[in-house]
N, CA, C and O atoms as a Tripos MOL2 file, in Angstrom:
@<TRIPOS>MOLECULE
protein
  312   311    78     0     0
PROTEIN
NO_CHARGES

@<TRIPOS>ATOM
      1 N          80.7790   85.2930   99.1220 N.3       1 UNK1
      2 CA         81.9360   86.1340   98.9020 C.3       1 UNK1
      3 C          82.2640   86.8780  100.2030 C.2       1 UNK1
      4 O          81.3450   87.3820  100.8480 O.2       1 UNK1
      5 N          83.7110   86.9780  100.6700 N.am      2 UNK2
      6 CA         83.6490   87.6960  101.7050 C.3       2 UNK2
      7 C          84.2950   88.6860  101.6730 C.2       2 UNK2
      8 O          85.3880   88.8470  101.1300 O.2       2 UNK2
      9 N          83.5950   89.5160  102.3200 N.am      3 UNK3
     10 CA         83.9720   91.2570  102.4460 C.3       3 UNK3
     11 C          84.8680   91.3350  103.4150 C.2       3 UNK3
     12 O          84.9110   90.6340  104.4250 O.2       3 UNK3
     13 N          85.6240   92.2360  103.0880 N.am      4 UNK4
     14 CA         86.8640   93.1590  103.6220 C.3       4 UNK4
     15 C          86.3060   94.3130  104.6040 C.2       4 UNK4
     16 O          86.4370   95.4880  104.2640 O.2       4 UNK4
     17 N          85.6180   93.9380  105.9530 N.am      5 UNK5
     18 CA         85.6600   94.7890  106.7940 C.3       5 UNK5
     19 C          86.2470   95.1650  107.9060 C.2       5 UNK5
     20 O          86.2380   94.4710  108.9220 O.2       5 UNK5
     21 N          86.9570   96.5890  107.7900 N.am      6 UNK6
     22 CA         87.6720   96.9180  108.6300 C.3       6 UNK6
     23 C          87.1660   97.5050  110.4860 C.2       6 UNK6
     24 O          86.4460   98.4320  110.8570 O.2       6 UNK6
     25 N          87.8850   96.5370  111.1980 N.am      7 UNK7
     26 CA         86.8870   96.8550  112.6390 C.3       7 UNK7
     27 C          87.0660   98.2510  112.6700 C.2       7 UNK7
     28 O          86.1530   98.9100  112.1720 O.2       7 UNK7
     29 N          88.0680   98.8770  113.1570 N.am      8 UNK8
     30 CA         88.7000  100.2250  112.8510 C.3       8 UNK8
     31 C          87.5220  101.4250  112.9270 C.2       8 UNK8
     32 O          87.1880  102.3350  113.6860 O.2       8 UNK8
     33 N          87.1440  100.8820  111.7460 N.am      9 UNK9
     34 CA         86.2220  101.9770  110.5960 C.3       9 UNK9
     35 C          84.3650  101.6420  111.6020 C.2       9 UNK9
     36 O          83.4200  102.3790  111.8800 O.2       9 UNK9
     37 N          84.6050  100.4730  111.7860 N.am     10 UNK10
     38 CA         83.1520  100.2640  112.0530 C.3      10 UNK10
     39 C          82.8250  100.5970  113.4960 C.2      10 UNK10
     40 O          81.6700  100.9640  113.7090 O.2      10 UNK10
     41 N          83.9410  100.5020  114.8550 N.am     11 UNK11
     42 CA         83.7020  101.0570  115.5760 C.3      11 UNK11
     43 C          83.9690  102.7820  115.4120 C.2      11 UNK11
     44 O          83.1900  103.6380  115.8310 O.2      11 UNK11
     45 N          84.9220  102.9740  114.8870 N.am     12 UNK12
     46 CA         84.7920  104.4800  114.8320 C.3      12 UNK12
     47 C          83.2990  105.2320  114.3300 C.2      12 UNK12
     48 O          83.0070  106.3750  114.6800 O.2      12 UNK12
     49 N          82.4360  104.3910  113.4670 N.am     13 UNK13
     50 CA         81.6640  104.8040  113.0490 C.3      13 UNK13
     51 C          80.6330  104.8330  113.9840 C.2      13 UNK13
     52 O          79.9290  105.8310  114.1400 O.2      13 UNK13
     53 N          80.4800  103.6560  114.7050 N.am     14 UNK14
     54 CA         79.3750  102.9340  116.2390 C.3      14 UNK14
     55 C          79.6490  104.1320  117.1420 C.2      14 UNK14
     56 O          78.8750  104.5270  118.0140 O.2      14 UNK14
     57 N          80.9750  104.7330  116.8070 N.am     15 UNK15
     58 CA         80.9330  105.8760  118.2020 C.3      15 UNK15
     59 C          81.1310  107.2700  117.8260 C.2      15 UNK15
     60 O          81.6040  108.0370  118.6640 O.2      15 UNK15
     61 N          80.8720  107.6220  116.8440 N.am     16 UNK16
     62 CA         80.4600  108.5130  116.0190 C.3      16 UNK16
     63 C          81.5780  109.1140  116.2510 C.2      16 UNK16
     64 O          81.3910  110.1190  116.9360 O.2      16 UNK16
     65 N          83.0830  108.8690  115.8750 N.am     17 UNK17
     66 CA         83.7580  109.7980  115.5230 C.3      17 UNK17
     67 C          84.6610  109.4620  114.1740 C.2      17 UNK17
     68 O          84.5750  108.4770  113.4400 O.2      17 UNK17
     69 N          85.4360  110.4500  114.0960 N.am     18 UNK18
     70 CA         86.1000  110.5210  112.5070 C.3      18 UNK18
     71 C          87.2810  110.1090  112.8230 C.2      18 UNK18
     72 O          87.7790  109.6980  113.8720 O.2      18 UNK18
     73 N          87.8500  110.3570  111.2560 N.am     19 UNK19
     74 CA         89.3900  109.1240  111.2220 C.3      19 UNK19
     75 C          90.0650  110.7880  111.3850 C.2      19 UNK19
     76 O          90.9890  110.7440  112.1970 O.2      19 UNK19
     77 N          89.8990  111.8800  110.9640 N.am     20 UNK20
     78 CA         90.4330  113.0900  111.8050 C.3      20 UNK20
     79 C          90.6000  112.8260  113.1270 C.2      20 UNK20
     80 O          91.7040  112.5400  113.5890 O.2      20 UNK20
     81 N          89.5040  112.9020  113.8520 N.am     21 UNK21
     82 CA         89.3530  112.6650  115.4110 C.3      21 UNK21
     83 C          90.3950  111.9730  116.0500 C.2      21 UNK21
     84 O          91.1840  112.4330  116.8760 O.2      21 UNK21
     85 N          90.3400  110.9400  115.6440 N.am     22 UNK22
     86 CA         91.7450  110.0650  116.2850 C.3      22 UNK22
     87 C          92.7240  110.5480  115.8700 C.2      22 UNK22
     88 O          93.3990  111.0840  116.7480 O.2      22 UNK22
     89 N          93.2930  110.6210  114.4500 N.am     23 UNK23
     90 CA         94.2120  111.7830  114.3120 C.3      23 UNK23
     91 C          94.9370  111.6710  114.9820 C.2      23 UNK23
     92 O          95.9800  111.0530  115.1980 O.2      23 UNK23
     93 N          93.8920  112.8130  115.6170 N.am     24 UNK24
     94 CA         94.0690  114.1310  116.5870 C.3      24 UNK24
     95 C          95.0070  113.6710  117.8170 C.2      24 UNK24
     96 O          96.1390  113.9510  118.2120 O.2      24 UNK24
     97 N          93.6750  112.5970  118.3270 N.am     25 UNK25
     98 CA         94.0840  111.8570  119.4430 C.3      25 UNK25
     99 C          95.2650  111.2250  119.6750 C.2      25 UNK25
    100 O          95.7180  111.0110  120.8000 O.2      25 UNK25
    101 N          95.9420  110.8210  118.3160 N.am     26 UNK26
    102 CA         96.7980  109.6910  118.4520 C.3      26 UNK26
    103 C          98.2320  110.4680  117.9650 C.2      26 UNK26
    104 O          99.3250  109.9060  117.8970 O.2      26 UNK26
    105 N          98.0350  111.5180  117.7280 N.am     27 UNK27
    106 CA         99.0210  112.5760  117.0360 C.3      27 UNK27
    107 C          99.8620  111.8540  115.9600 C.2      27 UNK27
    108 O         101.0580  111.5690  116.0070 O.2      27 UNK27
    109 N          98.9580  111.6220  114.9750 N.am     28 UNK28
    110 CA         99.5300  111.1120  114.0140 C.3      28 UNK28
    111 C          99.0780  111.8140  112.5220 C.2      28 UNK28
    112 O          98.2700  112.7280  112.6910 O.2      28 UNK28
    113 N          99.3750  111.6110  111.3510 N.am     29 UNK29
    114 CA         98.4320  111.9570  110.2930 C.3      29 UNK29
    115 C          97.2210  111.1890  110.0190 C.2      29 UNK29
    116 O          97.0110  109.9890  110.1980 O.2      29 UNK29
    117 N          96.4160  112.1600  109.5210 N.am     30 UNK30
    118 CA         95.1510  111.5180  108.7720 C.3      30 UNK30
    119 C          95.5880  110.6600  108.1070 C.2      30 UNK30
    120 O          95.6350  109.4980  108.5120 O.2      30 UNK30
    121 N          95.9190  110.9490  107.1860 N.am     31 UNK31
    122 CA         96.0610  109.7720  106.1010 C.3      31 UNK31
    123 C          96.4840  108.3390  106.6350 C.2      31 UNK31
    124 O          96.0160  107.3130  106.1410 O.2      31 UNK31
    125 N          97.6960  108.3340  108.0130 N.am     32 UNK32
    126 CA         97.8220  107.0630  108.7260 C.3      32 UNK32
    127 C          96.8420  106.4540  108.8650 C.2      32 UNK32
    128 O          96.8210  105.2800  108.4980 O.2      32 UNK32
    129 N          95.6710  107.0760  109.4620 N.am     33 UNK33
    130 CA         94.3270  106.8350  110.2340 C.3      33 UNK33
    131 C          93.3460  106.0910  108.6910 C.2      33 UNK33
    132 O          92.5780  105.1300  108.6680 O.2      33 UNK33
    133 N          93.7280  106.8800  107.7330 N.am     34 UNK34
    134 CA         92.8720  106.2750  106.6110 C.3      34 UNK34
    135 C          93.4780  104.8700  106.7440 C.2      34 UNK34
    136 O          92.8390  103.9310  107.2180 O.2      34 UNK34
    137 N          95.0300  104.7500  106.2030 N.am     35 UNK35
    138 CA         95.2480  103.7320  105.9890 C.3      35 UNK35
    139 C          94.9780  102.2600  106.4890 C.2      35 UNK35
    140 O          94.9650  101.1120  106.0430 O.2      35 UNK35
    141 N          94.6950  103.1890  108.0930 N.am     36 UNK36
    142 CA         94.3950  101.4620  109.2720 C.3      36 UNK36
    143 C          92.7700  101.1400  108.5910 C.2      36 UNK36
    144 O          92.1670  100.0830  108.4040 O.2      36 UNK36
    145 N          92.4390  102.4610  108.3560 N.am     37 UNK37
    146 CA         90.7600  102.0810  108.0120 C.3      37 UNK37
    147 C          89.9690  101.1600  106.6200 C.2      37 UNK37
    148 O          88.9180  100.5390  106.4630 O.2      37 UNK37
    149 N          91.4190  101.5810  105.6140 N.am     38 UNK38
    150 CA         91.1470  100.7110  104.3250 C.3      38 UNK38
    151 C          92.1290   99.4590  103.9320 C.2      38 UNK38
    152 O          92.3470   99.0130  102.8060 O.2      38 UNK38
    153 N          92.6350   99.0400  105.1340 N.am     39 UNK39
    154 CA         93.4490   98.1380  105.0770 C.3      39 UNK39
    155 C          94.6170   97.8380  104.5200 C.2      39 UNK39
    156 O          95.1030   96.7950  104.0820 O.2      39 UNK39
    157 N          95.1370   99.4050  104.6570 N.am     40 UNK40
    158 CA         96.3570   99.5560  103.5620 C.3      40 UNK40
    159 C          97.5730   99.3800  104.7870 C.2      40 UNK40
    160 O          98.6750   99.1810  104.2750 O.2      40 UNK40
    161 N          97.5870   99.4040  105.8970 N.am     41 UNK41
    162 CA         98.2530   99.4090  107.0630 C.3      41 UNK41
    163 C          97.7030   98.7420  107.9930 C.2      41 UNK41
    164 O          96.4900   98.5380  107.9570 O.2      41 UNK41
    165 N          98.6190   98.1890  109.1820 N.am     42 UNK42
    166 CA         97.9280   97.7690  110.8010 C.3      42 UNK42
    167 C          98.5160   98.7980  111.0820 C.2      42 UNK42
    168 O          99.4750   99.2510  110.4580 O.2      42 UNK42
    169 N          97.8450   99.4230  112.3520 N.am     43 UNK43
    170 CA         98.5400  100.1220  113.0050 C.3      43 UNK43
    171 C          99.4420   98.7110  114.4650 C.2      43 UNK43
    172 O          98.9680   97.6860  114.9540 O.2      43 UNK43
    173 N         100.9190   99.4470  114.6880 N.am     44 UNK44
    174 CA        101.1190   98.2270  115.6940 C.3      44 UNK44
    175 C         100.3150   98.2260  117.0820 C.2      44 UNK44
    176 O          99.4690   99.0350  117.4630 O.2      44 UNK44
    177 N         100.6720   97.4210  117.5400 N.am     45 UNK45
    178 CA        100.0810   96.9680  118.7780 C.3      45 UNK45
    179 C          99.6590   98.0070  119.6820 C.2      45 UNK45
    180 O          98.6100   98.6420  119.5760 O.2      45 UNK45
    181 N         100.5600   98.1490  120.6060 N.am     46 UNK46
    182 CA        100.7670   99.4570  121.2070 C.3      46 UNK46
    183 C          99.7040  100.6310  120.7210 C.2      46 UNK46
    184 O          98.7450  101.0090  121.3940 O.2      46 UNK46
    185 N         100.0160  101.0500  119.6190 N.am     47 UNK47
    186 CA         98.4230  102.1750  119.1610 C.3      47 UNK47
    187 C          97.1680  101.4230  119.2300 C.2      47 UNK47
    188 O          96.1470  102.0700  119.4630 O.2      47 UNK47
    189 N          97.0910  100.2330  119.0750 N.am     48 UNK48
    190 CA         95.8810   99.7540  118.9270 C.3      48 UNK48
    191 C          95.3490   99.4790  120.2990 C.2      48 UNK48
    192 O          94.1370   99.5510  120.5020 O.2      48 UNK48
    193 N          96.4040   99.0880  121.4930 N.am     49 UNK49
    194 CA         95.4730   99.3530  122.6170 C.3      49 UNK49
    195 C          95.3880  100.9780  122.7290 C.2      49 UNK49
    196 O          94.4350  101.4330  123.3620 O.2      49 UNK49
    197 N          96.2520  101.8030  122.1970 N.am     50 UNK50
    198 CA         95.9130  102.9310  122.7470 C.3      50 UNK50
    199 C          93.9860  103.6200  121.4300 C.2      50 UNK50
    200 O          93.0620  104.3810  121.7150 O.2      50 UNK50
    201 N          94.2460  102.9390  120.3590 N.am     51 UNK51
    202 CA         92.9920  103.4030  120.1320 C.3      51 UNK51
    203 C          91.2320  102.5500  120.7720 C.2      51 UNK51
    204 O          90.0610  102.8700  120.5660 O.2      51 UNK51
    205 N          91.7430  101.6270  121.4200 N.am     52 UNK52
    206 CA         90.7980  100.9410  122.0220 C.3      52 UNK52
    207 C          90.6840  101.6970  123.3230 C.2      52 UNK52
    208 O          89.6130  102.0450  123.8210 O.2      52 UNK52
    209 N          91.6070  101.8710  123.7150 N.am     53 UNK53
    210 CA         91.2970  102.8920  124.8990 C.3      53 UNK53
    211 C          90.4720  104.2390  124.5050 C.2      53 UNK53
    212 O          89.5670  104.5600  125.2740 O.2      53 UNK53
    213 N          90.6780  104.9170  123.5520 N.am     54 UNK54
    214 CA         90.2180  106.3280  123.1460 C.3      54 UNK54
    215 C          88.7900  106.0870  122.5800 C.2      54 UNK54
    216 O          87.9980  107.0130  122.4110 O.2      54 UNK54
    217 N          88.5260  104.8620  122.3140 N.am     55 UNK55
    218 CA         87.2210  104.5950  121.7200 C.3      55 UNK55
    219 C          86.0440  103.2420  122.5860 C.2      55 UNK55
    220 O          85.2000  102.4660  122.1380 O.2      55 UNK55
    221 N          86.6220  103.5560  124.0960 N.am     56 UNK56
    222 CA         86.0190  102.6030  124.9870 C.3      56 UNK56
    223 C          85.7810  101.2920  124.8600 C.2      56 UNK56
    224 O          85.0740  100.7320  125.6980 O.2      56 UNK56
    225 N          86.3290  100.5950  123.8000 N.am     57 UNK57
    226 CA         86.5510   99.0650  123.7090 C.3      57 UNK57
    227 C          87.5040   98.1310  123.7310 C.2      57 UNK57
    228 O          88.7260   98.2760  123.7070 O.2      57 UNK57
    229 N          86.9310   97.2750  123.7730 N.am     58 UNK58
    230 CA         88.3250   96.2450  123.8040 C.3      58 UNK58
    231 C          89.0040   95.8440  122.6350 C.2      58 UNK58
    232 O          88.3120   95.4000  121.7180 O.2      58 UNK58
    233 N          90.2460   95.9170  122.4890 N.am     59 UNK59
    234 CA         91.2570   95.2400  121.6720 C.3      59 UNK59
    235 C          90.1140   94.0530  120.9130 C.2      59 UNK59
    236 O          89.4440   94.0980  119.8810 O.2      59 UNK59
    237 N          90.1980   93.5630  121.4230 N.am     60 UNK60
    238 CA         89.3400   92.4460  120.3460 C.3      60 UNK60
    239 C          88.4200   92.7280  119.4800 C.2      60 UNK60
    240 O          88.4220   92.2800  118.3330 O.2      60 UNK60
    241 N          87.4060   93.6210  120.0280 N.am     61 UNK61
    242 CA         86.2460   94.1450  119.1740 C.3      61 UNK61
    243 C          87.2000   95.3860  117.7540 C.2      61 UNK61
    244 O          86.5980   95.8390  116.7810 O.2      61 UNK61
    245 N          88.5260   95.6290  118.0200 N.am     62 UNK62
    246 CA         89.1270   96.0790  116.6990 C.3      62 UNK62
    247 C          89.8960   95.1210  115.7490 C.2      62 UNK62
    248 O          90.4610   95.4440  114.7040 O.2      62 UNK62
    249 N          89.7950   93.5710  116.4410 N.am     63 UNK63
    250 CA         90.0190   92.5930  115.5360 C.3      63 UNK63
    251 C          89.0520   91.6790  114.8440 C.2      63 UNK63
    252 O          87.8800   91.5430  115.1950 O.2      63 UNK63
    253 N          89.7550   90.9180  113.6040 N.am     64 UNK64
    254 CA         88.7150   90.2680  113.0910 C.3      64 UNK64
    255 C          89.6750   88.6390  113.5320 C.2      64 UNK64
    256 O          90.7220   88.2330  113.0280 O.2      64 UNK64
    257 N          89.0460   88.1680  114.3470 N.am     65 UNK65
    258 CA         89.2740   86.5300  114.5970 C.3      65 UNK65
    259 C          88.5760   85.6260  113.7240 C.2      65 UNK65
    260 O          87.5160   85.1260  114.1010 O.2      65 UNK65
    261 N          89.1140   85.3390  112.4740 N.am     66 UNK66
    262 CA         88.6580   84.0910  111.6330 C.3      66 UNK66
    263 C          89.9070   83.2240  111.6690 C.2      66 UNK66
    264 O          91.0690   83.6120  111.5560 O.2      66 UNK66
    265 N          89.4630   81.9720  111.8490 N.am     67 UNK67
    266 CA         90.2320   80.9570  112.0430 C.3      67 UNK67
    267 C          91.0340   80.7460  110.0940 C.2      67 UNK67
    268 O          90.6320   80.8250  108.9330 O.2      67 UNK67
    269 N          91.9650   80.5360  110.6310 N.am     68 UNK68
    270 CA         92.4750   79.6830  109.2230 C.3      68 UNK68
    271 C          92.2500   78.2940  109.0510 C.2      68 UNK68
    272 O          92.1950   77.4680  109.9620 O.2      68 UNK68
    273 N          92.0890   78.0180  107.5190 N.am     69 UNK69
    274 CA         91.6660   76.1510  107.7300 C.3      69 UNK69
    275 C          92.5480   75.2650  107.7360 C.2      69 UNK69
    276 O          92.3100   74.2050  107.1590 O.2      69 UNK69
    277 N          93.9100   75.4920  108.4520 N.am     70 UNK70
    278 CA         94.9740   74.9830  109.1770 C.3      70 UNK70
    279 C          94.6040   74.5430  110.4490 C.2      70 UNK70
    280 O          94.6670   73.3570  110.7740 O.2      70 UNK70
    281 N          94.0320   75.8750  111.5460 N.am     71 UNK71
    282 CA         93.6720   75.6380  112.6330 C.3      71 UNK71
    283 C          92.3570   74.6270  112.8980 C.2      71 UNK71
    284 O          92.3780   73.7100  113.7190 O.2      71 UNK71
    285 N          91.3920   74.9120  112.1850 N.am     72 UNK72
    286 CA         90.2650   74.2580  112.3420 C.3      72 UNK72
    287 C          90.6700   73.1110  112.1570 C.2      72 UNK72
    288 O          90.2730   72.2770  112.9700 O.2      72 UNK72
    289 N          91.6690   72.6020  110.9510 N.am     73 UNK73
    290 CA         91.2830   70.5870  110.9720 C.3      73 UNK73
    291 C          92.3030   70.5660  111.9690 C.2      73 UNK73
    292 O          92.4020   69.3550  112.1680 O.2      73 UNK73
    293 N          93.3570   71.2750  112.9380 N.am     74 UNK74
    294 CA         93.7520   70.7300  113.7680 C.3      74 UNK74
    295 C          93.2840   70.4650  115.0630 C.2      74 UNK74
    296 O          93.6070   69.6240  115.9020 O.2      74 UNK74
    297 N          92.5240   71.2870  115.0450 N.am     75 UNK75
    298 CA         91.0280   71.3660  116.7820 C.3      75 UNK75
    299 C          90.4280   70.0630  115.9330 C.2      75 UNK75
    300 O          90.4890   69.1350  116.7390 O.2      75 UNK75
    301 N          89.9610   69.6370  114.8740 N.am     76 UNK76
    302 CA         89.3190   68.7500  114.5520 C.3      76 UNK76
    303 C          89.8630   67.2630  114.9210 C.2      76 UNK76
    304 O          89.1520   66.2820  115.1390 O.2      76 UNK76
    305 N          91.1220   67.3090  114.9390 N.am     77 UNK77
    306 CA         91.8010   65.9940  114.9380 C.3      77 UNK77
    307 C          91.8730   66.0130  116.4070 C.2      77 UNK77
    308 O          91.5510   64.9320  116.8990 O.2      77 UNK77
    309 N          92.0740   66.5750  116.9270 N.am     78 UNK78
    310 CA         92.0490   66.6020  118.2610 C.3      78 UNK78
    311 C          90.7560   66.3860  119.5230 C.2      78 UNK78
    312 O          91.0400   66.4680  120.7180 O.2      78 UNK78
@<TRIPOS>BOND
     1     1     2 1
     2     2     3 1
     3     3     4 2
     4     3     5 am
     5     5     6 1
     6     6     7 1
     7     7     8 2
     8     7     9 am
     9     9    10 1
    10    10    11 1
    11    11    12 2
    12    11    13 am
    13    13    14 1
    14    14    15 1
    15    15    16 2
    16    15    17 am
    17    17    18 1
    18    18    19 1
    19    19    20 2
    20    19    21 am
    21    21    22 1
    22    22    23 1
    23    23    24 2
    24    23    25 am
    25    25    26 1
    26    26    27 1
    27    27    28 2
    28    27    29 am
    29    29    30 1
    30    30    31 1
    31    31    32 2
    32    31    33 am
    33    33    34 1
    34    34    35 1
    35    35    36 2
    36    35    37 am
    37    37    38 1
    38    38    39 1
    39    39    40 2
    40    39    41 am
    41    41    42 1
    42    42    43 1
    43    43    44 2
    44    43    45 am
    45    45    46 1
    46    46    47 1
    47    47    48 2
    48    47    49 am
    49    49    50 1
    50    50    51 1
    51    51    52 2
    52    51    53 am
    53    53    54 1
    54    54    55 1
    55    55    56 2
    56    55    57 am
    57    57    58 1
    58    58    59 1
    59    59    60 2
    60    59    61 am
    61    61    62 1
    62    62    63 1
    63    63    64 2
    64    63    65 am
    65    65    66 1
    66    66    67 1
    67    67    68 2
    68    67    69 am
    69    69    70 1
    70    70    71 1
    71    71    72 2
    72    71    73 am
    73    73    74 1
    74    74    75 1
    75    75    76 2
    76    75    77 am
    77    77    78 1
    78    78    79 1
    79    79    80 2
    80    79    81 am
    81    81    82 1
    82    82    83 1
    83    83    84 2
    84    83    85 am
    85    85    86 1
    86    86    87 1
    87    87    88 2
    88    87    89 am
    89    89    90 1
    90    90    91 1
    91    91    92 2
    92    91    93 am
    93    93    94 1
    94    94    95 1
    95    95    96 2
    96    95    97 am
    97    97    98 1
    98    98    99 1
    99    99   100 2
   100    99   101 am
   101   101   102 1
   102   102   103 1
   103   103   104 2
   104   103   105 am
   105   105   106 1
   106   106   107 1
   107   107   108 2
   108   107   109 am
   109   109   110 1
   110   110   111 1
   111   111   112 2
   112   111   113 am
   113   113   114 1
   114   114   115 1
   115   115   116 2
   116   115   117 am
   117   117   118 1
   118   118   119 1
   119   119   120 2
   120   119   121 am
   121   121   122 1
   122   122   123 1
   123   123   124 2
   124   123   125 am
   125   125   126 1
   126   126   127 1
   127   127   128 2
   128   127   129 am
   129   129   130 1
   130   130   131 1
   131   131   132 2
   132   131   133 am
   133   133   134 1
   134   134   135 1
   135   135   136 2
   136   135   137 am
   137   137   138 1
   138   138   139 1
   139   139   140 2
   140   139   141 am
   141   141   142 1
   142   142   143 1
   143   143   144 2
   144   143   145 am
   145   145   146 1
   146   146   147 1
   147   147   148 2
   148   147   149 am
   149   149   150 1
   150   150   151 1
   151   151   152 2
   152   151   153 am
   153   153   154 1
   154   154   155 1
   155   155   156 2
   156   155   157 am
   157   157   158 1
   158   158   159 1
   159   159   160 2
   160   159   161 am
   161   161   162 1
   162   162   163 1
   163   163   164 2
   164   163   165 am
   165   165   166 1
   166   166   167 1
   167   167   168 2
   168   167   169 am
   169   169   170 1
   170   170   171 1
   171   171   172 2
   172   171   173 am
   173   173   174 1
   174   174   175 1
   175   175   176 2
   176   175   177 am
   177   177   178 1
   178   178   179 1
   179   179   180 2
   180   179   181 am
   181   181   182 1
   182   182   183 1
   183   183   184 2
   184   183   185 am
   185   185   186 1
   186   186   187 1
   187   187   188 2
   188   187   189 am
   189   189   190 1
   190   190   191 1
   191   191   192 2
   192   191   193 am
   193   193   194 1
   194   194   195 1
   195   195   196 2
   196   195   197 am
   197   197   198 1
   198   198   199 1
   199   199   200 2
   200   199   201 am
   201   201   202 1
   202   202   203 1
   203   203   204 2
   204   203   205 am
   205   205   206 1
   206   206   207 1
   207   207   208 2
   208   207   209 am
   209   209   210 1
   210   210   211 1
   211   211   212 2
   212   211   213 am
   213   213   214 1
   214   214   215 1
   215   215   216 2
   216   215   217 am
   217   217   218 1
   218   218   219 1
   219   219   220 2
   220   219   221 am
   221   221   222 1
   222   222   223 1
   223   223   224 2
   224   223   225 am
   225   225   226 1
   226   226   227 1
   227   227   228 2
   228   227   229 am
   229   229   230 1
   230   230   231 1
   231   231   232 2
   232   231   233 am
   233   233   234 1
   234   234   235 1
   235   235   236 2
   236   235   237 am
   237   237   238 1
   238   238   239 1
   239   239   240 2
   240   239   241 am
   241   241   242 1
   242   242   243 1
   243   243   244 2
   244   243   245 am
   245   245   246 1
   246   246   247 1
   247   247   248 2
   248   247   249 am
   249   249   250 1
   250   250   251 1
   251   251   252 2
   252   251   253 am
   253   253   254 1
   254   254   255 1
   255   255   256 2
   256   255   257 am
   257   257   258 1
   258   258   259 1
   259   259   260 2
   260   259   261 am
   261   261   262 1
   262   262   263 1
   263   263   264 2
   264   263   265 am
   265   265   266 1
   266   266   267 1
   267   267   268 2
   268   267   269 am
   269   269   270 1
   270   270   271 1
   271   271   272 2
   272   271   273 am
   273   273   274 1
   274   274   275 1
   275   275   276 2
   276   275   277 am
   277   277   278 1
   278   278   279 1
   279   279   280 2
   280   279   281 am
   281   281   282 1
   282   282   283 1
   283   283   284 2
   284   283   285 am
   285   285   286 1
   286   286   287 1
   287   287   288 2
   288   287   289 am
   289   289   290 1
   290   290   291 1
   291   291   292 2
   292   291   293 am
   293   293   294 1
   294   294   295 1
   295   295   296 2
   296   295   297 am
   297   297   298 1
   298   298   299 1
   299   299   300 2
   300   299   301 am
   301   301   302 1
   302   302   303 1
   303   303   304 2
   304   303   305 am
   305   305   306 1
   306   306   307 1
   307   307   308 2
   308   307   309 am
   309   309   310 1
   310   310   311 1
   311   311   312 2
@<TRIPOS>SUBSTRUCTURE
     1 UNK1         2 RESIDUE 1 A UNK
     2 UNK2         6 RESIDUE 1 A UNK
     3 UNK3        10 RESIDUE 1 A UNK
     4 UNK4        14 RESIDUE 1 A UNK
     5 UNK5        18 RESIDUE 1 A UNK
     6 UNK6        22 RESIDUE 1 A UNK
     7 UNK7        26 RESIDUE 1 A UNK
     8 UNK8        30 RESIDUE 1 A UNK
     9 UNK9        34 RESIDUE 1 A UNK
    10 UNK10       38 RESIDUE 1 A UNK
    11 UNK11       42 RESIDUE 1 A UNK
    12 UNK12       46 RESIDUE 1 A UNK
    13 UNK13       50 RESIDUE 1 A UNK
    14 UNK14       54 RESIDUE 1 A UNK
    15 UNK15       58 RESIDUE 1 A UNK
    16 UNK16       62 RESIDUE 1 A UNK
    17 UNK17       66 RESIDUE 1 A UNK
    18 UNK18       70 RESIDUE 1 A UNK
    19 UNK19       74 RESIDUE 1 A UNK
    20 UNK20       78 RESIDUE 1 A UNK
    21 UNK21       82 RESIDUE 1 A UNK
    22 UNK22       86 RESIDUE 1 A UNK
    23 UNK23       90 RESIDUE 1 A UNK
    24 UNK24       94 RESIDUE 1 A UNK
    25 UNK25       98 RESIDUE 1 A UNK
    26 UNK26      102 RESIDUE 1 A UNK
    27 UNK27      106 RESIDUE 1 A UNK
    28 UNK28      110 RESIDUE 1 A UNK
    29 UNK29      114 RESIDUE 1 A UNK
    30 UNK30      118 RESIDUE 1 A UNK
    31 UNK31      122 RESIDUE 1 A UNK
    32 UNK32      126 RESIDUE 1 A UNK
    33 UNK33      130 RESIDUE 1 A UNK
    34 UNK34      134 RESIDUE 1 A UNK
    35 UNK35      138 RESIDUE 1 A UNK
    36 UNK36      142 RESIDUE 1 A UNK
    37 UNK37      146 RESIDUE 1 A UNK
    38 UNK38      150 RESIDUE 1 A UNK
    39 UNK39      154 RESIDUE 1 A UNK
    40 UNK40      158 RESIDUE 1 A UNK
    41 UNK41      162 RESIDUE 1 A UNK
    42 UNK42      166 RESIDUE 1 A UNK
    43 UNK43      170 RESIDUE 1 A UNK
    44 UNK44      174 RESIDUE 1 A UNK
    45 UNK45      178 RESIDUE 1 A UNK
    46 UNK46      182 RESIDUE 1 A UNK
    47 UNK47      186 RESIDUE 1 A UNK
    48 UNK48      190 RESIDUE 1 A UNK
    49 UNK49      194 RESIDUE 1 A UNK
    50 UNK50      198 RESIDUE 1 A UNK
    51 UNK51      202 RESIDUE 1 A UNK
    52 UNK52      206 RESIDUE 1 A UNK
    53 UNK53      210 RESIDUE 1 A UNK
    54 UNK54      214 RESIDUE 1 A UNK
    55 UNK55      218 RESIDUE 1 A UNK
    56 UNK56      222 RESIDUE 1 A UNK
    57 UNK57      226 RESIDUE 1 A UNK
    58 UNK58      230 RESIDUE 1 A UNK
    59 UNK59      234 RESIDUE 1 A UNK
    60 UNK60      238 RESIDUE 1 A UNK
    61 UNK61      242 RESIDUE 1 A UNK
    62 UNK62      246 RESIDUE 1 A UNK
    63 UNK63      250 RESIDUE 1 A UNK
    64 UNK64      254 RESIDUE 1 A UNK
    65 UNK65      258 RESIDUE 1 A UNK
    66 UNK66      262 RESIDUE 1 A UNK
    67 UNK67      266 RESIDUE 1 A UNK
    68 UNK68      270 RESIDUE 1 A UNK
    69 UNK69      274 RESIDUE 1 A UNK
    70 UNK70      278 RESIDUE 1 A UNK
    71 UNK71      282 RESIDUE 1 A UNK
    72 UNK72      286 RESIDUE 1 A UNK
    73 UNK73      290 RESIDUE 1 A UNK
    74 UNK74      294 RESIDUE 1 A UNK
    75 UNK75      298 RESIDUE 1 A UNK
    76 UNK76      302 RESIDUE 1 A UNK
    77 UNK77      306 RESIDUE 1 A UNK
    78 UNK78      310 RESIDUE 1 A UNK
């Protein structure tokens, strides 16, 4: 079964700060900040490098890259 984990939440947690904290940082509401965290929202692009910046990682490590099984049988045929 696969779980619904949000990168978001898990680096914020790896760097010990709160979904307040960014907030703060990002001058937005909490509750926005919940929403990126329970998957009720993306935040767009643009914030997301800016929260990768505020939380010393890279853009990628706040995504989840799973292939769809579109892509895979087409790398396959190939």
């Amino acid at each position: 079964m696969e779980r619904n984990i949000n990168r978001i939440k898990v680096v914020l947690v790896d760097k010990r700060k709160t979904n307040k904290w960014l907030a703060e940082q990002l001058n937005v509401a909490p509750t926005t900040v919940s929403k990126w965290c329970t998957n009720a929202a993306q935040p767009p692009l643009e914030t997301l490098m800016q929260i990768a910046k505020l939380l010393e990682v890279q853009v990628d490590d706040l995504l989840r890259f799973e292939e769809l099984p579109e892509i895979a049988e087409v790398r396959e045929q190939n």
